[in-house]
N, C-alpha and C positions, 0 to 999 in steps of 0.2 A: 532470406528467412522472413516471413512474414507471419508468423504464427506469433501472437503480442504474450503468449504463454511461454516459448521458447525463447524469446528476444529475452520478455524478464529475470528469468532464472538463468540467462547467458550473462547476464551484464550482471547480476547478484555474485555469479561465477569472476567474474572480473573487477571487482569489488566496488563499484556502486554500491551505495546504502540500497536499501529496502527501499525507498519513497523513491528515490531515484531511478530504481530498475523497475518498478512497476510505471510509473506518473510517464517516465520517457518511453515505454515499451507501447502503450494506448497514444500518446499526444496526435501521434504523425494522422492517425486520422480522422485527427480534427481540425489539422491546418498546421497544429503547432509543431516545432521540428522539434527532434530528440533532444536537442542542444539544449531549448530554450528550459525545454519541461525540467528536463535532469538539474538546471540553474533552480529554475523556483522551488523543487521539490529538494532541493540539497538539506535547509535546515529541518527536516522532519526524520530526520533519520534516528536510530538509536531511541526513538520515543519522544520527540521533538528533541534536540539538539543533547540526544545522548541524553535524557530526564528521565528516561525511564515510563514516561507515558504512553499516548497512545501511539501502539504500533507503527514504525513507518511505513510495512507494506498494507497495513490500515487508513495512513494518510494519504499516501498515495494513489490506492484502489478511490478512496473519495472523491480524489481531484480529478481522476480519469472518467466519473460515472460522473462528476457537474460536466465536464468537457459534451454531454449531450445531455444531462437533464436540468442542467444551471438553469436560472433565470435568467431572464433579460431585462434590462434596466426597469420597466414599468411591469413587471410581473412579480408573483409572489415569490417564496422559497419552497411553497405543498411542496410542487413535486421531488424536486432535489432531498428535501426532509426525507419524503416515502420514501426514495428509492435508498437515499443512506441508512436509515432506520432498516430496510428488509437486505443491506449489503453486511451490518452488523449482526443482526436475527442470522443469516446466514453462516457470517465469519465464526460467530460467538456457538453455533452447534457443535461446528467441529472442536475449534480450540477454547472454550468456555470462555475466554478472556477476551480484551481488546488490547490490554496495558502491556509495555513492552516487559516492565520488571516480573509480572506475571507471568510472563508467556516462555519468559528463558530462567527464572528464577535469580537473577543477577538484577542488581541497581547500576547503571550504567554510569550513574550520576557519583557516583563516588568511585576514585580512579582504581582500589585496590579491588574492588569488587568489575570492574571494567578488564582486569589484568587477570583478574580469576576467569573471568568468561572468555577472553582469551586463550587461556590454558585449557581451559575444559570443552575448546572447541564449537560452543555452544553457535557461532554463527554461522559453522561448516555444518552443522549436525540440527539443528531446531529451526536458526533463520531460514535456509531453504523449502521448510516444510509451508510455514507461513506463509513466504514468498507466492511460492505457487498454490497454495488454495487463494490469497487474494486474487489472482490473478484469473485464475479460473471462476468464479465470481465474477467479476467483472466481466470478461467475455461473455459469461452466459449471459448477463444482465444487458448489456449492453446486445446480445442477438438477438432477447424476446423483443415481444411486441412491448411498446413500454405503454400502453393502451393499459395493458397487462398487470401494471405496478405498481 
């Protein structure tokens, strides 16, 4: 399987976090191996470690688009900024939000509301939707011309 859309929403299926299934489904072709990405992308998940913030398959889609528009040591952040700035104009059309608590209506940060989103299924039924629009974002972004961005 090499489709980084199908990789992501397989390993979301397998219960990787969001940052984890997106950040590892991109890395491989950048050099970095699934392994490494799914390790640094681990605490973003849940909204950064389960805070309720920003989305992890938002965190994740970010690290995979610096994986080709990051800086290098003696350059600025522009383009990185652009491209993340028009990754969220993008993300934020479809689901109006970036914030995890926003986007599933659950606080993940507090356990009884974590056990309610549990029950209510919310990562079987809303996280997958998310999943792959970030992901599909990404591929596109990553196949235009970044001339383009």
């Amino acid at each position: 399987m090499d489709d980084p859309i199908l990789i992501t929403t397989d390993r979301f299926k397998q219960g990787f976090s969001c940052s984890q299934s997106l950040f590892s489904a991109f890395a491989p072709q950048f050099g970095l191996s699934s392994e490494i990405a799914s390790r640094i992308a681990s605490p973003f998940g849940g909204g950064i470690a389960r805070q309720g913030d920003t989305c992890g398959a938002v965190t994740g889609a970010l690290m995979a688009l610096a994986l080709k528009y990051g800086p290098g040591i003696d350059e600025t952040n522009n383009a990185i900024y652009q491209v993340s700035q028009e990754f969220l104009h993008r993300f934020k059309s479809k689901h109006a939000y970036i914030q995890c608590r926003q986007l599933i209506d659950f606080d993940l940060s507090h356990p009884a509301e974590l056990e309610a989103a549990r029950k209510s299924k919310v990562f079987n039924n809303i996280c997958p939707l998310l999943v792959r629009t970030a992901a599909e974002i990404v591929r596109s972004m990553l196949d235009s011309d970044s001339s383009s961005l």
